[in-house]
MARDO-560320 format. One line per 10 residues: number of its first residue (from 1); for each residue x, y, z of N, C-alpha, C. Coordinates in steps of 0.2 Angstrom, whole numbers, plus 5000, padded with zeros to 4 digits. Layout:
# MARDO-560320
NUM = X Y Z X Y Z X Y Z; ...
END
This chain:
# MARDO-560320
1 = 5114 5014 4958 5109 5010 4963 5105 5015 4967; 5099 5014 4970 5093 5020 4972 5092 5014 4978; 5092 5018 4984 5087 5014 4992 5080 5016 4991; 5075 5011 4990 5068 5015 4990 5064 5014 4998; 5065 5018 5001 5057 5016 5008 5051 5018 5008; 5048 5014 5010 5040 5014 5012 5041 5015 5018; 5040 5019 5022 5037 5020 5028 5030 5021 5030; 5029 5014 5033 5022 5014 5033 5019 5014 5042; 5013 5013 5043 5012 5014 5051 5013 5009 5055; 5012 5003 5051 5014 4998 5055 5024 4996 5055
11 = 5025 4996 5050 5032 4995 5048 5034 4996 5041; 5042 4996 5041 5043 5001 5036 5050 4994 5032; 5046 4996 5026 5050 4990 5023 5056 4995 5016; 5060 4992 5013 5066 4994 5010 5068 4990 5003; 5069 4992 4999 5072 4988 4993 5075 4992 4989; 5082 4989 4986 5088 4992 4982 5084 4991 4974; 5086 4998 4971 5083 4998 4965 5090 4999 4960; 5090 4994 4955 5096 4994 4950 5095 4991 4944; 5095 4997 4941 5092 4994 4933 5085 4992 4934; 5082 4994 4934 5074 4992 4936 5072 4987 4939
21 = 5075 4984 4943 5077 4976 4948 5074 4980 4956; 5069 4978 4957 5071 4979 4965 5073 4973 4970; 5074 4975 4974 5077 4968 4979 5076 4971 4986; 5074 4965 4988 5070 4968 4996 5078 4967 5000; 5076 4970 5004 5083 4970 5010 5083 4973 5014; 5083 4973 5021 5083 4979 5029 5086 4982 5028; 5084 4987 5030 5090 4995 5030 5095 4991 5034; 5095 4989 5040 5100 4989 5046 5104 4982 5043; 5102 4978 5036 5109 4974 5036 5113 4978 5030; 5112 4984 5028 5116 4986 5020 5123 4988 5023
31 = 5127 4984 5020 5135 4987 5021 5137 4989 5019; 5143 4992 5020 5149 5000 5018 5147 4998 5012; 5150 4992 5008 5150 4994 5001 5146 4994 4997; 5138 4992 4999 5133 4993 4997 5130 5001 4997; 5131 5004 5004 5131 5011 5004 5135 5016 4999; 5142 5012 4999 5146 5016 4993 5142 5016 4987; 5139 5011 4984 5135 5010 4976 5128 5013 4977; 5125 5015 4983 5117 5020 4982 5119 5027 4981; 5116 5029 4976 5118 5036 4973 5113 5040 4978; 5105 5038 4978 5100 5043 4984 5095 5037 4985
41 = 5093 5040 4989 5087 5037 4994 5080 5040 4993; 5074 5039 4990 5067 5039 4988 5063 5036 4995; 5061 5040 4997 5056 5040 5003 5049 5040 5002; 5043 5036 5004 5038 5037 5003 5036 5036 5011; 5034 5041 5016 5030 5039 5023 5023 5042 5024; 5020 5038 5028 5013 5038 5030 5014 5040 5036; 5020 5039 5039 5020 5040 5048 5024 5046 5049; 5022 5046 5057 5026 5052 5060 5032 5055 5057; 5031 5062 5057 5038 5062 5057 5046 5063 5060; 5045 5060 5068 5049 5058 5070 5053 5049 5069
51 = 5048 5048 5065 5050 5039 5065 5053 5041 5056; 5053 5046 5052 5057 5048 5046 5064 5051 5048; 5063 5054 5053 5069 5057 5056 5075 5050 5057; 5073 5046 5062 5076 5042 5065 5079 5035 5059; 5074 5035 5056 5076 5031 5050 5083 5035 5045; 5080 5042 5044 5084 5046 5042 5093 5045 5043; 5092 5046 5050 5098 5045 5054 5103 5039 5054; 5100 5033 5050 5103 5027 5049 5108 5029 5044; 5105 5033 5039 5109 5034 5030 5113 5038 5031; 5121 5036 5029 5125 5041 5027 5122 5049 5025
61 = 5126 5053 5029 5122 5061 5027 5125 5062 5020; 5130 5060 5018 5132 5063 5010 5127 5058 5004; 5122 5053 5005 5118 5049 5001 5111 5056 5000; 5110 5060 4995 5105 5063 4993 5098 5060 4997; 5092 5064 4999 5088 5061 5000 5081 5063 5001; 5078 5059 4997 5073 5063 4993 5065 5062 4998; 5061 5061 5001 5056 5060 5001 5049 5065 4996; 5047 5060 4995 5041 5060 4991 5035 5064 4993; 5031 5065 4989 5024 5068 4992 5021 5070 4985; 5014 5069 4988 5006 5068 4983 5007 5075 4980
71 = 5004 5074 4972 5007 5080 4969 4999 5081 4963; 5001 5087 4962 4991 5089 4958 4992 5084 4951; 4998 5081 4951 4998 5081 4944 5006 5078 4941; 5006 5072 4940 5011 5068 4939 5012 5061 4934; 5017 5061 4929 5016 5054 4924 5010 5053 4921; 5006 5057 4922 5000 5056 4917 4995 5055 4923; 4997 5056 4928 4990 5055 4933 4987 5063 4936; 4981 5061 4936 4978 5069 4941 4976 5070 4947; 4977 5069 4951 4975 5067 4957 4967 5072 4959; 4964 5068 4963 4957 5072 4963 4957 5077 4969
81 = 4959 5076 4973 4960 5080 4980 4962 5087 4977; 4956 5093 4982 4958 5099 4979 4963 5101 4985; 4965 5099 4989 4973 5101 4991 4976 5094 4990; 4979 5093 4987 4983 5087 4980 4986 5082 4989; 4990 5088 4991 4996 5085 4995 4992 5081 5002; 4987 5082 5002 4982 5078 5009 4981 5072 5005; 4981 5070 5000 4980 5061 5000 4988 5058 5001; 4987 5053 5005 4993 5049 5008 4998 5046 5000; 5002 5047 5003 5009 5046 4997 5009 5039 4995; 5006 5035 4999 5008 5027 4998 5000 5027 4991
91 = 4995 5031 4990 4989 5031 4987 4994 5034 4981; 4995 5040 4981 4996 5041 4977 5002 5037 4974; 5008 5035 4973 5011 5031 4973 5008 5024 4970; 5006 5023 4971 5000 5014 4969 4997 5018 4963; 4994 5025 4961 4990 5028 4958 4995 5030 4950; 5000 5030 4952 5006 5032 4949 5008 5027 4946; 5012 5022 4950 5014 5014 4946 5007 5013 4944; 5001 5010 4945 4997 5007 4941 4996 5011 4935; 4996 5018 4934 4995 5020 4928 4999 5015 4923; 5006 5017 4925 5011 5015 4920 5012 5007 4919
101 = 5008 5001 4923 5008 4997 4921 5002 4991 4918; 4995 4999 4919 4992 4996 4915 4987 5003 4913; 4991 5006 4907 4990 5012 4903 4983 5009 4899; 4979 5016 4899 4974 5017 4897 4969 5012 4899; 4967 5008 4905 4965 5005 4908 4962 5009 4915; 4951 5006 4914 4949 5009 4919 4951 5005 4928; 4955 5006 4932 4957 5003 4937 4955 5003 4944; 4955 4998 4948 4950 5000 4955 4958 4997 4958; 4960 5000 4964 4966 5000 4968 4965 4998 4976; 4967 4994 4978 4965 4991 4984 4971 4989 4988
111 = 4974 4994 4992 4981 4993 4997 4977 4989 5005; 4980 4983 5005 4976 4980 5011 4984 4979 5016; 4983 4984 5020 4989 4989 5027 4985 4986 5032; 4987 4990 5035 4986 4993 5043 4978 4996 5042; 4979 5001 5036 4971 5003 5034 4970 4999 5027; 4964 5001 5025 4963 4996 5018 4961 5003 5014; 4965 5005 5006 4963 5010 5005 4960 5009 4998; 4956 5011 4994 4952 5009 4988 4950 5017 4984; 4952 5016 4979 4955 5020 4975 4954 5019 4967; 4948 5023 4964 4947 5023 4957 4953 5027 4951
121 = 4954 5024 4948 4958 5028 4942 4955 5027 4934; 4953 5031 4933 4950 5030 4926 4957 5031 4919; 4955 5028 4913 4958 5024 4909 4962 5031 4906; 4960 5037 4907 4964 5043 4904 4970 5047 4911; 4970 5040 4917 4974 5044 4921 4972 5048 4929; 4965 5048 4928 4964 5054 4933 4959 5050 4938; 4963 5053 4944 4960 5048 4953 4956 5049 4953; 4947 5046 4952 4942 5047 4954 4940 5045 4960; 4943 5047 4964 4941 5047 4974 4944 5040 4976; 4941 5037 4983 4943 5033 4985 4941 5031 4994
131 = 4941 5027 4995 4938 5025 5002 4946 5023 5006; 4944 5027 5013 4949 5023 5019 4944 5021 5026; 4946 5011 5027 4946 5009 5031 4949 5007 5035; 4947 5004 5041 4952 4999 5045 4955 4994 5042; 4960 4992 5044 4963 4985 5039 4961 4979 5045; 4963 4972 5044 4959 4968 5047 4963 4967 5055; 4967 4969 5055 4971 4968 5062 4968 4975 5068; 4968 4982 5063 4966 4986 5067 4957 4985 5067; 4956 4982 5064 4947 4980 5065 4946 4976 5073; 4951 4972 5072 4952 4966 5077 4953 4971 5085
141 = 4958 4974 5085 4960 4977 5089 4956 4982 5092; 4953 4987 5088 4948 4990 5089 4942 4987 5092; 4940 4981 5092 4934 4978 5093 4936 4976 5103; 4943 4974 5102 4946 4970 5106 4949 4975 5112; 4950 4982 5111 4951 4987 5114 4944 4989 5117; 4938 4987 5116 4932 4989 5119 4929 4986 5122; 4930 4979 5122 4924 4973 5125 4929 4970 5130; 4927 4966 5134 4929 4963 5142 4929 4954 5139; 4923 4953 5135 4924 4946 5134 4924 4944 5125; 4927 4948 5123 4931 4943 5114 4937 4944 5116
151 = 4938 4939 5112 4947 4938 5111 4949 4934 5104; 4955 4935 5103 4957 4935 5094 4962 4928 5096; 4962 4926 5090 4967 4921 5090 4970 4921 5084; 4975 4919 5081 4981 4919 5074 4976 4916 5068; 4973 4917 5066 4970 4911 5060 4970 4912 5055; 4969 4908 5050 4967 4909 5043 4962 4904 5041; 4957 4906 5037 4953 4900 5034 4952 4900 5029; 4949 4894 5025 4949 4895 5018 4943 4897 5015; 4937 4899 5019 4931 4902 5015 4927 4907 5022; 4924 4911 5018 4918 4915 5026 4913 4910 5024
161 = 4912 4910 5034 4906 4906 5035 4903 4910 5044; 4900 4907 5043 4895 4908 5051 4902 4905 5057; 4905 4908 5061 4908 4906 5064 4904 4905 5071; 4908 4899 5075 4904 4896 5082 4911 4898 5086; 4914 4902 5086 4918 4904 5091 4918 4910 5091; 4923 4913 5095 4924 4920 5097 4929 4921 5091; 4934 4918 5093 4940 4922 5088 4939 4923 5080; 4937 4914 5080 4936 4913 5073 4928 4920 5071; 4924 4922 5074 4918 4925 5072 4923 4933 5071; 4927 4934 5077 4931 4943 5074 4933 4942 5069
171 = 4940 4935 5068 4943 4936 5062 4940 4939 5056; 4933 4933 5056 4931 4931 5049 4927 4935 5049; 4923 4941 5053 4920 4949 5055 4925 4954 5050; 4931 4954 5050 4935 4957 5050 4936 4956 5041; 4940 4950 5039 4940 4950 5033 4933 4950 5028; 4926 4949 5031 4922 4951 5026 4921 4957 5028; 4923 4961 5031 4922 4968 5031 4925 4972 5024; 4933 4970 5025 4938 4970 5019 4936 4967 5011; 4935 4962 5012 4930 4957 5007 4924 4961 5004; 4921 4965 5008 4913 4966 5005 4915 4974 5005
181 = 4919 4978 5004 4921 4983 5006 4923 4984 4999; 4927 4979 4995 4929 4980 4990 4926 4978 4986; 4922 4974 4986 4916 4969 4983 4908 4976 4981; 4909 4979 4985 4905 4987 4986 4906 4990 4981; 4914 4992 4982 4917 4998 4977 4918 4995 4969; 4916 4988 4968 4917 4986 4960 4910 4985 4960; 4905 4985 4963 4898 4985 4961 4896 4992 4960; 4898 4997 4963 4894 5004 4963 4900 5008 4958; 4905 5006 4955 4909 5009 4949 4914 5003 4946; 4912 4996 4944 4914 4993 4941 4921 4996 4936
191 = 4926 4992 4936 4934 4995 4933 4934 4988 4929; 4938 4991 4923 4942 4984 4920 4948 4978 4923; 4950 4983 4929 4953 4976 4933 4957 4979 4940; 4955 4975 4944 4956 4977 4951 4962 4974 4954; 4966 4980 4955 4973 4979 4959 4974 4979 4967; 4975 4974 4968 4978 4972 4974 4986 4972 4977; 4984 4976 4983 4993 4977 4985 4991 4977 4992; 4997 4977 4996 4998 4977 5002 4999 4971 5009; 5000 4972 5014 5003 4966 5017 4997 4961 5018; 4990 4960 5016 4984 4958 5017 4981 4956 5009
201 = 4985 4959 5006 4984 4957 4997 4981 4949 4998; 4987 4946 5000 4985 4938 4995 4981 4936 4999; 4980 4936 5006 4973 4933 5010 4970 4936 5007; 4967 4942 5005 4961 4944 5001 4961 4940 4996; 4964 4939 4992 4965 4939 4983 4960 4931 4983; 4959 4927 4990 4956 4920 4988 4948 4922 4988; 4949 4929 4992 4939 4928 4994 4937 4931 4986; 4943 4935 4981 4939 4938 4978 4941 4936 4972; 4939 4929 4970 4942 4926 4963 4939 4928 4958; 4933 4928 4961 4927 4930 4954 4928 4935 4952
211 = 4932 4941 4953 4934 4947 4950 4939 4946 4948; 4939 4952 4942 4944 4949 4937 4953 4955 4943; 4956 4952 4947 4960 4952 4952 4968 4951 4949; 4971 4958 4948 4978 4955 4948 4983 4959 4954; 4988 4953 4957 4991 4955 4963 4996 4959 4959; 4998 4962 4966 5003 4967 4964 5007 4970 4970; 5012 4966 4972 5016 4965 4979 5021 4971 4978; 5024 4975 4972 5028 4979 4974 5027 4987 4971; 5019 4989 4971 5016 4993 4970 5019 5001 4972; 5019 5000 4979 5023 5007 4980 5029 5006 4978
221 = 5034 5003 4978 5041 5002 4976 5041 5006 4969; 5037 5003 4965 5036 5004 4959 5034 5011 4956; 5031 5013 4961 5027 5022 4961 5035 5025 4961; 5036 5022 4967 5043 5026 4969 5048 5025 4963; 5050 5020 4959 5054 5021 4955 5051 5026 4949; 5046 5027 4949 5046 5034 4944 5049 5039 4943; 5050 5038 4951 5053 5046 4953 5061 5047 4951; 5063 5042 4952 5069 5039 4950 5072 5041 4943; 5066 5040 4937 5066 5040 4929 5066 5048 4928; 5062 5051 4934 5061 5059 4932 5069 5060 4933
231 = 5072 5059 4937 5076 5063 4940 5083 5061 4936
END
């Protein structure tokens, strides 16, 4: 059995991998003899490196421990960056599992985080670029960090419209930003089928029915379990 992490900027999530099963579970409940059964730990992070460290610190130091990083050239994929290692791990990772679960297909990649990252992959394997923006919360924040008079509220709706409030007008600012952002990148390089991942997935997945959209909640898990097959 393999600990995979995501470490991401807003928070860092965890699932035990066994026999190709993942299973979601917090680092801080795994006990002694769940510890005894992980042979290493698979790290993918986006954050600092002292919140790798400190996480680090939780795992037994005799469990192996591998953290991950963006490579010129990996399972069939090519990555386009001409210094490989500067595209973010969790990109590349998503670019990795989707190859291998949907081979020889042209692919559009849509991680909706903290940032919303969108990422072509062509059917022979090779990252043709990719867009990074603000995700819908840092949009929010960002707006909300400059002005004296808007304010946000928790919401969710079921379609964009003209909003007559303040809050309701950021949110729904906010997800067609997201919405039309991705809506962009399959108009200007149409793909055989667009993958959605990330904590903002399914709120997006209703604005973009009319794309041919399939979810895909454990994308990086999934990257990282490659690395697992190499080794």
């Amino acid at each position: 059995m393999e600990l995979l992490l995501d470490i991401g900027n807003s928070r860092s999530k965890a699932r035990l991998h066994d026999v190709g099963l993942l299973t979601e579970i917090q680092l801080e409940s795994i006990t002694a003899e769940q510890w005894s059964s992980i042979h290493a730990v698979y790290c993918a992070s986006v954050a600092a490196d002292s919140r790798v460290l400190a996480i680090r610190q939780q795992i037994p130091s005799a469990i192996p421990f591998m953290q991950i990083r963006s490579e010129a050239q990996a399972f069939g994929v090519t990555n386009s960056y001409q210094q490989p290692h500067l595209l973010g791990v969790d990109r590349w990772l998503a670019l990795v599992a989707a190859a291998e679960l949907y081979p020889n297909t042209d692919l559009l990649i849509a991680d909706a985080g903290t940032a919303l990252t969108i990422d072509w992959l062509s059917s022979k394997g090779t990252h043709q670029g990719g867009w990074i923006l603000a995700g819908q919360k840092l949009q929010q924040e960002a707006v909300l960090s400059k002005t004296a008079k808007v304010f946000s509220a928790e919401l969710e709706t079921e379609q964009l419209c003209p909003a007559t409030d303040t809050a309701t007008a950021l949110y729904q600012g906010a997800i067609a930003a997201l919405v039309g952002a991705i809506r962009q990148a399959w108009a200007m390089k149409p793909a055989q089928l667009i993958i959605l991942t990330g904590g903002d997935a399914l709120l997006l997945q209703k604005y973009l029915a009319d794309l041919p959209i399939q979810l895909e909640s454990q994308l990086i898990f999934q990257g990282l379990a490659r690395y697992i097959q190499q080794n």
